[in-house]
PyMOL Python script that loads the backbone (N, CA, C, O; Angstrom):
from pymol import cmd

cmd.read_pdbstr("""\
ATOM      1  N   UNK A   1      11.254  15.959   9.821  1.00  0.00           N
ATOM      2  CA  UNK A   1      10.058  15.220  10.192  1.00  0.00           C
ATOM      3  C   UNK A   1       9.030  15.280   9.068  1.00  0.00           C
ATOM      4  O   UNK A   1       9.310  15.822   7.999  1.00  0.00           O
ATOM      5  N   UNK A   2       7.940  14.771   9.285  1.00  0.00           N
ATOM      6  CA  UNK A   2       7.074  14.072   8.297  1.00  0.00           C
ATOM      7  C   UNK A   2       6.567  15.521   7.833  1.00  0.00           C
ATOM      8  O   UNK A   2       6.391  15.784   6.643  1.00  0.00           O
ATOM      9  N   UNK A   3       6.288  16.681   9.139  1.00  0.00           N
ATOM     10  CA  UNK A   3       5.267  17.598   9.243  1.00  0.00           C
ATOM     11  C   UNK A   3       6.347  18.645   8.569  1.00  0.00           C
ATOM     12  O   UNK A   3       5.873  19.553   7.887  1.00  0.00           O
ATOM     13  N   UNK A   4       7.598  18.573   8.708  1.00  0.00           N
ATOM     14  CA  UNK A   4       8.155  19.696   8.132  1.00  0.00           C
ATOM     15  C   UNK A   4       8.760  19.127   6.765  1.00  0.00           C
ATOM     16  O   UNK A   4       9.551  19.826   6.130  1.00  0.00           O
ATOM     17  N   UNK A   5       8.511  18.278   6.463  1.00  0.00           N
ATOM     18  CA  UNK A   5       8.048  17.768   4.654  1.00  0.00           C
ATOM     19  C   UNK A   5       6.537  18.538   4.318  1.00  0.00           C
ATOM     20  O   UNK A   5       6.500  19.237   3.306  1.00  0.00           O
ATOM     21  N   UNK A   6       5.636  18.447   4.929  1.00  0.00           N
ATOM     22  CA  UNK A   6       4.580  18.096   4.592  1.00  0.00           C
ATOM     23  C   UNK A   6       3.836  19.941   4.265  1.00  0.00           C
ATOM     24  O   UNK A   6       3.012  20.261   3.409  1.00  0.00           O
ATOM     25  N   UNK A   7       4.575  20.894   5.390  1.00  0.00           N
ATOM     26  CA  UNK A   7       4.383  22.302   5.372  1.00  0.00           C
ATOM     27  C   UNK A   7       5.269  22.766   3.870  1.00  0.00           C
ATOM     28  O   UNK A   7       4.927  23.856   3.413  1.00  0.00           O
ATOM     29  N   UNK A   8       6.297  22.056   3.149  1.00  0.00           N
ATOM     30  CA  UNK A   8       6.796  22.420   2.256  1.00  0.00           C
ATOM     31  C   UNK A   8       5.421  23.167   0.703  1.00  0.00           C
ATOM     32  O   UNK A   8       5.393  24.030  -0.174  1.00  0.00           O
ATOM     33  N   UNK A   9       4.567  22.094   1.276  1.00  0.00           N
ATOM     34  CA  UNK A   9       3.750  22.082   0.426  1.00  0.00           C
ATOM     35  C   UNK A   9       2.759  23.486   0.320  1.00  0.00           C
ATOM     36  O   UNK A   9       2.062  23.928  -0.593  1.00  0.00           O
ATOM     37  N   UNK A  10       2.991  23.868   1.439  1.00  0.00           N
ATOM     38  CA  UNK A  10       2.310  25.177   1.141  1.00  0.00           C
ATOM     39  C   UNK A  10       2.941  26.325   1.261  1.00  0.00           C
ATOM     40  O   UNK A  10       2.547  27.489   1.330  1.00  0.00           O
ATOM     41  N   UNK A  11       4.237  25.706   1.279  1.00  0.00           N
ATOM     42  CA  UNK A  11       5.237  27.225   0.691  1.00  0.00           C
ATOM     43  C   UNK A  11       5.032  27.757  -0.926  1.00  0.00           C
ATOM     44  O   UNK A  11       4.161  27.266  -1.644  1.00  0.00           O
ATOM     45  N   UNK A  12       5.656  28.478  -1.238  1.00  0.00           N
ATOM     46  CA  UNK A  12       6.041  28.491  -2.514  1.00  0.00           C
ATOM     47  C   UNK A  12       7.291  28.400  -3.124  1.00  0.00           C
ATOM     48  O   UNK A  12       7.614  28.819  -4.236  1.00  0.00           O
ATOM     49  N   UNK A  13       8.114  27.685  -2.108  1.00  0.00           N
ATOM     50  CA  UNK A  13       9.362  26.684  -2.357  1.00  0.00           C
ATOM     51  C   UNK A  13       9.170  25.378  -2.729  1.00  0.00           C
ATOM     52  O   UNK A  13       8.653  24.391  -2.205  1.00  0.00           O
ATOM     53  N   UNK A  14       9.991  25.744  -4.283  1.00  0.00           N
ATOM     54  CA  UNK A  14      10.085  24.417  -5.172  1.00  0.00           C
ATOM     55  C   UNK A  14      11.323  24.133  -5.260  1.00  0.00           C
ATOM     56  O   UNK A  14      11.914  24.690  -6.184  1.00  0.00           O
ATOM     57  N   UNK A  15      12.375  22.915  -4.093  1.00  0.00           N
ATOM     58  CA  UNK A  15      13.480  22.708  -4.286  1.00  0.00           C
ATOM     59  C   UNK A  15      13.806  21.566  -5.488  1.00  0.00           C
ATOM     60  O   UNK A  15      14.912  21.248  -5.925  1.00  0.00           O
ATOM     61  N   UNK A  16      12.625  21.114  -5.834  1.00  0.00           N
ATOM     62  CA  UNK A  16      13.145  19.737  -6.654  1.00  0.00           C
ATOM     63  C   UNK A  16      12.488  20.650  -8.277  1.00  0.00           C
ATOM     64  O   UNK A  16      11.524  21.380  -8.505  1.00  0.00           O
ATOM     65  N   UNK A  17      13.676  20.074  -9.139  1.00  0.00           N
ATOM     66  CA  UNK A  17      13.290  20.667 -10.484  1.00  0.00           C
ATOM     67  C   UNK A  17      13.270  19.831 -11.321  1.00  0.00           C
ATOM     68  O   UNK A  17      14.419  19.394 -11.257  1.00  0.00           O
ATOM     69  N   UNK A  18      12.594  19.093 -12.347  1.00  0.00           N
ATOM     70  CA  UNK A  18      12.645  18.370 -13.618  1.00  0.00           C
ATOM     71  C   UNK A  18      13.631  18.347 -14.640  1.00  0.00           C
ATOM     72  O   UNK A  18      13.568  19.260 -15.463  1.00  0.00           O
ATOM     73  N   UNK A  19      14.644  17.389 -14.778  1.00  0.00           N
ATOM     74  CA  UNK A  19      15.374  17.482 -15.283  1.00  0.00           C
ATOM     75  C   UNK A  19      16.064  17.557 -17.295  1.00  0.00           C
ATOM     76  O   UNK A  19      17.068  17.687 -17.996  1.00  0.00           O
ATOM     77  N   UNK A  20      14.167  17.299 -17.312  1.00  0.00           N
ATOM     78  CA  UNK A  20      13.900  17.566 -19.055  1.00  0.00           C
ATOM     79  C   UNK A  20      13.301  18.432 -19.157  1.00  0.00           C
ATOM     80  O   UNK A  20      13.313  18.630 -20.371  1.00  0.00           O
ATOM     81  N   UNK A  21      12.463  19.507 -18.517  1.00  0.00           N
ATOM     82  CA  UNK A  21      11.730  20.358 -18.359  1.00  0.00           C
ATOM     83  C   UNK A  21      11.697  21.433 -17.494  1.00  0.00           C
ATOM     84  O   UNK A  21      10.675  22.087 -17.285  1.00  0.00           O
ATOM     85  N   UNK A  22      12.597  21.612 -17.064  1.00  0.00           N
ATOM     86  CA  UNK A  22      12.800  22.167 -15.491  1.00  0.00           C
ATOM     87  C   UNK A  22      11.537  22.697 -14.410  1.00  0.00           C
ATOM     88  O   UNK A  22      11.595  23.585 -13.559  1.00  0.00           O
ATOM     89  N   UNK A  23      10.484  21.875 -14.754  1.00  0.00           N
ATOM     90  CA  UNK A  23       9.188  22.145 -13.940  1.00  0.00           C
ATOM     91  C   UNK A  23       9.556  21.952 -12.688  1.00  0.00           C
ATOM     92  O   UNK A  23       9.893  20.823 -12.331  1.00  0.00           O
ATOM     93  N   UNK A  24       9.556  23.253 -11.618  1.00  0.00           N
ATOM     94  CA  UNK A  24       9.514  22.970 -10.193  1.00  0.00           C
ATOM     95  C   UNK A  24       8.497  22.495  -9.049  1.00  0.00           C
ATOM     96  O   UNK A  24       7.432  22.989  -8.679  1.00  0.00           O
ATOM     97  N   UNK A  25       9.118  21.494  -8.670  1.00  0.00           N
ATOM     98  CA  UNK A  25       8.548  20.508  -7.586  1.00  0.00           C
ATOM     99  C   UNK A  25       8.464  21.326  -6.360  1.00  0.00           C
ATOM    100  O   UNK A  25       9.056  22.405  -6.350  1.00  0.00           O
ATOM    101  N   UNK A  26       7.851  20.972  -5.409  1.00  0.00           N
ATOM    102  CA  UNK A  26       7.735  21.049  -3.729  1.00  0.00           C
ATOM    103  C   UNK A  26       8.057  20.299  -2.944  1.00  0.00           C
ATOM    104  O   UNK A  26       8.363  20.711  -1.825  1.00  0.00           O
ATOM    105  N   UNK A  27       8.108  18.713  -3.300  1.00  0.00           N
ATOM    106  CA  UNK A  27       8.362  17.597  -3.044  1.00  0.00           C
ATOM    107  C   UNK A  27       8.777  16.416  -4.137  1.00  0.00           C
ATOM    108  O   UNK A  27       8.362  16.334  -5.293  1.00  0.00           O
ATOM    109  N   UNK A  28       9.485  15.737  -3.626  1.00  0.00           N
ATOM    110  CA  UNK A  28      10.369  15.122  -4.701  1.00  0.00           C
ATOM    111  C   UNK A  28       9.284  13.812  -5.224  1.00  0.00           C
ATOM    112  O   UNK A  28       9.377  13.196  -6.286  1.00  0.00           O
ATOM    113  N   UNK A  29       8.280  13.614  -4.167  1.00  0.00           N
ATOM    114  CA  UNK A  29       7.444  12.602  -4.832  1.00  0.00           C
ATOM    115  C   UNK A  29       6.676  12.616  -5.808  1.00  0.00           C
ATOM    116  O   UNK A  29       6.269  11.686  -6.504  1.00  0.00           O
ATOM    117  N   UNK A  30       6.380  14.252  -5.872  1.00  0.00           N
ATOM    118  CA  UNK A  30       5.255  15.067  -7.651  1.00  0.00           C
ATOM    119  C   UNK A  30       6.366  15.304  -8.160  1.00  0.00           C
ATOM    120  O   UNK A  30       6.232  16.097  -9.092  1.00  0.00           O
ATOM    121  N   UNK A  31       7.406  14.999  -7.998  1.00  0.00           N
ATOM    122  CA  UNK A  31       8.725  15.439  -9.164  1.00  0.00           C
ATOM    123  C   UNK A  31       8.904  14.147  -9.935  1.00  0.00           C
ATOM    124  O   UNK A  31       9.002  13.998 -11.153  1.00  0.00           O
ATOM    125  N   UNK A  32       8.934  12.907  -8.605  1.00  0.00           N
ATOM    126  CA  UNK A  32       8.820  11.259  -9.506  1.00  0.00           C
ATOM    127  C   UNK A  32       7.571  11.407 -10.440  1.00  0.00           C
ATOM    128  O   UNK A  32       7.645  11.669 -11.640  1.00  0.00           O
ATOM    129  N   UNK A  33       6.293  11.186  -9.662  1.00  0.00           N
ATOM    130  CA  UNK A  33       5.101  11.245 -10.630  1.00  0.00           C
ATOM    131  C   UNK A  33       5.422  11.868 -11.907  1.00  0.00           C
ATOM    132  O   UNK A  33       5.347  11.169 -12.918  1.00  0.00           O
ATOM    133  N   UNK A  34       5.807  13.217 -12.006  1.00  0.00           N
ATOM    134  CA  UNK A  34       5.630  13.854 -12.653  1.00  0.00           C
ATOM    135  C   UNK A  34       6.488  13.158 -13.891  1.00  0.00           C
ATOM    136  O   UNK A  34       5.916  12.970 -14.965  1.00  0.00           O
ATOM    137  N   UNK A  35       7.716  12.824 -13.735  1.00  0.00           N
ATOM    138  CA  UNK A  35       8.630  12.201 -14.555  1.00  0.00           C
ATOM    139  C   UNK A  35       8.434  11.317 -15.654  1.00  0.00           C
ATOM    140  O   UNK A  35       9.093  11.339 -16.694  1.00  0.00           O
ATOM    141  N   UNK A  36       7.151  10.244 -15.279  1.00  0.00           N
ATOM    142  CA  UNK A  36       6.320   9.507 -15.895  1.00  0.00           C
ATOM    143  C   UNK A  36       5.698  10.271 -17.427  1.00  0.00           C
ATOM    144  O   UNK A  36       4.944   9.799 -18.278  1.00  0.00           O
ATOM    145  N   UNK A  37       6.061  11.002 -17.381  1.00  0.00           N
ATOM    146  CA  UNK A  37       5.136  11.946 -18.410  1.00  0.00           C
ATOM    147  C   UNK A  37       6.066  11.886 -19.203  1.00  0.00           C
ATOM    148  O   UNK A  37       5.786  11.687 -20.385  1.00  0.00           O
ATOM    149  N   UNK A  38       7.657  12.061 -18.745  1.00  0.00           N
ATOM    150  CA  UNK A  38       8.515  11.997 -19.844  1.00  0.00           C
ATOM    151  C   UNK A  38       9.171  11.136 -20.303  1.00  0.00           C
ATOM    152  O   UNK A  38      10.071  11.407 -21.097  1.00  0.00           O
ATOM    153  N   UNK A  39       8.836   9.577 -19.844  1.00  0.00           N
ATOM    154  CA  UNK A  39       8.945   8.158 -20.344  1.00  0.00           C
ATOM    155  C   UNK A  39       7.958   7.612 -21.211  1.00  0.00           C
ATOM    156  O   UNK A  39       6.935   8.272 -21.397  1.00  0.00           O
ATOM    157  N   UNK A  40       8.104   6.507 -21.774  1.00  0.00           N
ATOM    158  CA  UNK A  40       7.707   6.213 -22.534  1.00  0.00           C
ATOM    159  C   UNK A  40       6.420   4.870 -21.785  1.00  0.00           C
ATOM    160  O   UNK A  40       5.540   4.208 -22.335  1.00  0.00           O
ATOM    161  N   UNK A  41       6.838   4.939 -20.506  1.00  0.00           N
ATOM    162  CA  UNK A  41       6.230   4.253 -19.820  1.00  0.00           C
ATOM    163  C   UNK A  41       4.779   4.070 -19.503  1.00  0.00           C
ATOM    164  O   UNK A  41       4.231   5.010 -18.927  1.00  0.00           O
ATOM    165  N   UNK A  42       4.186   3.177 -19.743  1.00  0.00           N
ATOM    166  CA  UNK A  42       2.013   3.005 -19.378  1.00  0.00           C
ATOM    167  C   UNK A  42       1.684   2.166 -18.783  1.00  0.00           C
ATOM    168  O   UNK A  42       0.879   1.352 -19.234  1.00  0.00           O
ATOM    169  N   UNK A  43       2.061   2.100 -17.883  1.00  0.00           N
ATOM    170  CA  UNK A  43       1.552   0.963 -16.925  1.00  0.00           C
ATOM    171  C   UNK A  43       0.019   0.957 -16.753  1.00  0.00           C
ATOM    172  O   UNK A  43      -0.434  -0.113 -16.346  1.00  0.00           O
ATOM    173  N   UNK A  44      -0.960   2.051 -17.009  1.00  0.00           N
ATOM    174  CA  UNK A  44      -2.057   2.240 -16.819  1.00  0.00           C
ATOM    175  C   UNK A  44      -3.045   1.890 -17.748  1.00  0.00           C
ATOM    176  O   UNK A  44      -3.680   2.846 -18.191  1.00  0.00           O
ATOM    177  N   UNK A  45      -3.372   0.679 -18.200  1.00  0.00           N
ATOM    178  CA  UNK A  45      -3.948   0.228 -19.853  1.00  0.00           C
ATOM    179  C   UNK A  45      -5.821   0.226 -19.401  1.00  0.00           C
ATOM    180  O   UNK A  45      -6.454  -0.126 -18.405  1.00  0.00           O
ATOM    181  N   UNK A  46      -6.149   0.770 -20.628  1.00  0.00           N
ATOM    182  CA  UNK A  46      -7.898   0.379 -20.622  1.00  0.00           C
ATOM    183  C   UNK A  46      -8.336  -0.416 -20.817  1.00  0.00           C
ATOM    184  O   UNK A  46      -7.966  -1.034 -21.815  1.00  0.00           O
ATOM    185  N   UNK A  47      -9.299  -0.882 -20.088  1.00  0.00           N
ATOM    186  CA  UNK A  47      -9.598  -2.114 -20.562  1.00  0.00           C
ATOM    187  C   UNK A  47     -10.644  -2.464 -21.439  1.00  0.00           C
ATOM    188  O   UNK A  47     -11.179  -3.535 -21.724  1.00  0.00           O
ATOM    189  N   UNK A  48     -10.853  -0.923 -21.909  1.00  0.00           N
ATOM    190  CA  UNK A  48     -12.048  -0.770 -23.199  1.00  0.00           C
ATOM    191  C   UNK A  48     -11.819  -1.018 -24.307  1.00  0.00           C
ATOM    192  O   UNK A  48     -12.436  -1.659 -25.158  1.00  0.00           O
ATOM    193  N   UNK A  49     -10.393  -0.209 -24.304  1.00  0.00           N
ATOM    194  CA  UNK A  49     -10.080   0.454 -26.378  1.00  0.00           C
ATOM    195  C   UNK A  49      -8.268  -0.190 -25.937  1.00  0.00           C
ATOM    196  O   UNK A  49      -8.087  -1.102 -25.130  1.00  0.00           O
ATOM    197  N   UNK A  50      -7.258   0.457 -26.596  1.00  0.00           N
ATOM    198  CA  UNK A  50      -5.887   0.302 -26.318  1.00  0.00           C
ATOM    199  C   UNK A  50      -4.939   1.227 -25.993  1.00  0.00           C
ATOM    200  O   UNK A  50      -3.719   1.074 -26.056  1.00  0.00           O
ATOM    201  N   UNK A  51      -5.855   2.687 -25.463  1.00  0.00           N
ATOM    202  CA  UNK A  51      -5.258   3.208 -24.883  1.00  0.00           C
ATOM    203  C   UNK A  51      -4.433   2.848 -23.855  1.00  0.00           C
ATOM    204  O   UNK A  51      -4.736   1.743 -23.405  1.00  0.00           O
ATOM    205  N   UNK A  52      -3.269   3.501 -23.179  1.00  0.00           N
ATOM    206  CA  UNK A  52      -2.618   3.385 -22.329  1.00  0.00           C
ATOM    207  C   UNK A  52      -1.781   4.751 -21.514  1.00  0.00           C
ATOM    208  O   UNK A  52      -1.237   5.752 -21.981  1.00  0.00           O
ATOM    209  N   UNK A  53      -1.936   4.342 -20.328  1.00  0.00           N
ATOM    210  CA  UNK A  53      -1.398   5.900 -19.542  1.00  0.00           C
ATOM    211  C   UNK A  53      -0.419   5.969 -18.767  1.00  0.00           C
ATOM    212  O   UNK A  53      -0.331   4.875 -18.212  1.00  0.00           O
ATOM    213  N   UNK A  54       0.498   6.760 -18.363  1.00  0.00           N
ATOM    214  CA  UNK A  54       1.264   7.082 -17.270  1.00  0.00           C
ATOM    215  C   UNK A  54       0.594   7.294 -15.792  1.00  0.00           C
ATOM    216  O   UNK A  54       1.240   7.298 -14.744  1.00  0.00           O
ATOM    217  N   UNK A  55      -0.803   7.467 -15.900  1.00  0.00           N
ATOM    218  CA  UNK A  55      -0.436   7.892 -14.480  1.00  0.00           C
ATOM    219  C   UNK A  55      -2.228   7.326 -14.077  1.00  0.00           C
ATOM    220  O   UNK A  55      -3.035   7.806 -14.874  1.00  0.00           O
ATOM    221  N   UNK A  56      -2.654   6.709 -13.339  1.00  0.00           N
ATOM    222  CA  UNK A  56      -3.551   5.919 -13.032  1.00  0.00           C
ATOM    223  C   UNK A  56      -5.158   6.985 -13.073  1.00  0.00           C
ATOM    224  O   UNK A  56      -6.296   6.749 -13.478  1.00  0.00           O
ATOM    225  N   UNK A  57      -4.470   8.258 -12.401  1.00  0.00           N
ATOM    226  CA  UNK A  57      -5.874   9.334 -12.693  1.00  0.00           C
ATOM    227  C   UNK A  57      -6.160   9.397 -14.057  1.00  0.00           C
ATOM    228  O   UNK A  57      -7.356   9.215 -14.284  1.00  0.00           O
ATOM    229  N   UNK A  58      -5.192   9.672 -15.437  1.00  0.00           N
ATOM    230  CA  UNK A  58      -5.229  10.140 -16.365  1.00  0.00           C
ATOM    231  C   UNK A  58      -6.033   9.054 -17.003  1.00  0.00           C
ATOM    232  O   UNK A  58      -6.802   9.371 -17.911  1.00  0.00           O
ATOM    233  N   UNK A  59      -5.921   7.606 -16.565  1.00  0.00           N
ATOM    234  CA  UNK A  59      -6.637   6.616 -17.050  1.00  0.00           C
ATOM    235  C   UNK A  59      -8.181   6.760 -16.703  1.00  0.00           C
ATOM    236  O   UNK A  59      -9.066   6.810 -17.557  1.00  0.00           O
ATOM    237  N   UNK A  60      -8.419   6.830 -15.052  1.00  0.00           N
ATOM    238  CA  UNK A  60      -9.815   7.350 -14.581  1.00  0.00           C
ATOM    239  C   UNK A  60     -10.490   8.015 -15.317  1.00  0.00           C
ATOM    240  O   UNK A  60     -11.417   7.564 -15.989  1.00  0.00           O
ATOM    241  N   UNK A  61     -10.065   9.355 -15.291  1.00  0.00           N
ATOM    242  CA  UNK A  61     -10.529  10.090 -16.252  1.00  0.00           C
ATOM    243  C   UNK A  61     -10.820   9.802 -17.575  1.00  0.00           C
ATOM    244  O   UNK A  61     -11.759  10.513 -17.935  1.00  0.00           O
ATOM    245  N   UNK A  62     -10.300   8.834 -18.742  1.00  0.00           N
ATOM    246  CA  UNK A  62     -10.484   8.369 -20.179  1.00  0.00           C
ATOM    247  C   UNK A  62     -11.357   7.896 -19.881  1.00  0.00           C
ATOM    248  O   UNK A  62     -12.379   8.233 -20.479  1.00  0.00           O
ATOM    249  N   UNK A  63     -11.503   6.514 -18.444  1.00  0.00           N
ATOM    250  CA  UNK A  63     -12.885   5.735 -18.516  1.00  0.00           C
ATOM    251  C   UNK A  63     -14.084   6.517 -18.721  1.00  0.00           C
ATOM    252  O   UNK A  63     -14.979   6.080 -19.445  1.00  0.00           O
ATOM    253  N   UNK A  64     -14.185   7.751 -18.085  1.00  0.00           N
ATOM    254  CA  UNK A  64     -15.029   8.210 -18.230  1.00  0.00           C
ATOM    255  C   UNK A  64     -15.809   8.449 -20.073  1.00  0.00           C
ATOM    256  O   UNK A  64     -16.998   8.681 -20.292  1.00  0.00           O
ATOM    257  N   UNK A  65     -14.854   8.318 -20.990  1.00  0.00           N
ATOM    258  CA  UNK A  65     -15.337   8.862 -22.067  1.00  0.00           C
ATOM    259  C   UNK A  65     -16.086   7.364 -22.616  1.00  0.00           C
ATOM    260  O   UNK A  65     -16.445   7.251 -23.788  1.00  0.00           O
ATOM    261  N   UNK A  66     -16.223   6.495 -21.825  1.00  0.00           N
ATOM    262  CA  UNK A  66     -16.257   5.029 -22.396  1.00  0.00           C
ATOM    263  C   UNK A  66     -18.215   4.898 -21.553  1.00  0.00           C
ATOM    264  O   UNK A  66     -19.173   4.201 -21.888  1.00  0.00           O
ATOM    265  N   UNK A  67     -18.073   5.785 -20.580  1.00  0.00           N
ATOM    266  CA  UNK A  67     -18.939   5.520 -19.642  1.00  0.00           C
ATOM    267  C   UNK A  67     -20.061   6.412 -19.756  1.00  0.00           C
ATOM    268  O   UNK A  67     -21.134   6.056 -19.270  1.00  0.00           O
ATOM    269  N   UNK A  68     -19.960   7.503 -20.322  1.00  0.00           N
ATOM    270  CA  UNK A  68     -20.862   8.652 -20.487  1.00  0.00           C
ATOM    271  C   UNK A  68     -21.986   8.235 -21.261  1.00  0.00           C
ATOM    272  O   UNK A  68     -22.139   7.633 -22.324  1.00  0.00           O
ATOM    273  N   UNK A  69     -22.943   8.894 -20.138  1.00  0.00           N
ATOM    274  CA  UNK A  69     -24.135   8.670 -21.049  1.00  0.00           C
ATOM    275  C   UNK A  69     -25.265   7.615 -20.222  1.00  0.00           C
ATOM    276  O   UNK A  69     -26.461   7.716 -19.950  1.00  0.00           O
ATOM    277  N   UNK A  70     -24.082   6.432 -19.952  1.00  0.00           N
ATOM    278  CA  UNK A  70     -24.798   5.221 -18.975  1.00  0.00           C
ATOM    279  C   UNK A  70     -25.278   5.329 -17.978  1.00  0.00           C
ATOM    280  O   UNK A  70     -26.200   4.570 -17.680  1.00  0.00           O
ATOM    281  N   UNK A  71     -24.747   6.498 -16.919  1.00  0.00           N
ATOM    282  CA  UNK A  71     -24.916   6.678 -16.021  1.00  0.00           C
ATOM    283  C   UNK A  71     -26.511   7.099 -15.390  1.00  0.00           C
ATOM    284  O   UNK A  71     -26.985   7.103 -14.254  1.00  0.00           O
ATOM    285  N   UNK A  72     -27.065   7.453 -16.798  1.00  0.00           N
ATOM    286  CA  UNK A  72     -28.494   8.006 -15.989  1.00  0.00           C
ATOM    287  C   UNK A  72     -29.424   7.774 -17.190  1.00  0.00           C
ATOM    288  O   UNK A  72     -29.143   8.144 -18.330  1.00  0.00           O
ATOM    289  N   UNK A  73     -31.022   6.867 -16.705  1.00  0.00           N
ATOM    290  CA  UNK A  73     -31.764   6.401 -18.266  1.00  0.00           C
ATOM    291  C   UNK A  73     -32.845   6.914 -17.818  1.00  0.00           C
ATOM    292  O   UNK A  73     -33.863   6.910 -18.509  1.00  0.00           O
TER     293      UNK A  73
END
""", "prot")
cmd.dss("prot")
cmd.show_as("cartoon", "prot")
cmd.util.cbc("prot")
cmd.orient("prot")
């Protein structure tokens, strides 16, 4: 069930492991995410400069370096 997926998470059982890195997972869905890191893949582009990211937070976070400063005059 959803809930006995979901208690995995606060075990400290990591059944899923990375298969270029052997970083252990809890759930196989931060094992996908995580995977992204080891492609070459960026679906996540700025729309400032030409950076580009794997993973949509990691982009959030850059905006910020574009944004600083503006926030308060």
């Amino acid at each position: 069930s959803n809930l006995n997926i979901h208690l995995l998470v606060h075990s400290n059982e990591k059944h899923f492991k990375c298969s270029v890195c052997n970083k252990p997972f809890s759930r196989k869905s931060t094992l996908n995410t995580h995977l992204l890191v080891h492609s070459n893949e960026k679906h996540f582009k700025c729309s400032v400069c030409d950076k580009s990211f794997s993973h949509k937070s990691t982009l959030n976070t850059h905006l910020l370096v574009h944004s600083k400063g503006k926030h308060f005059k």
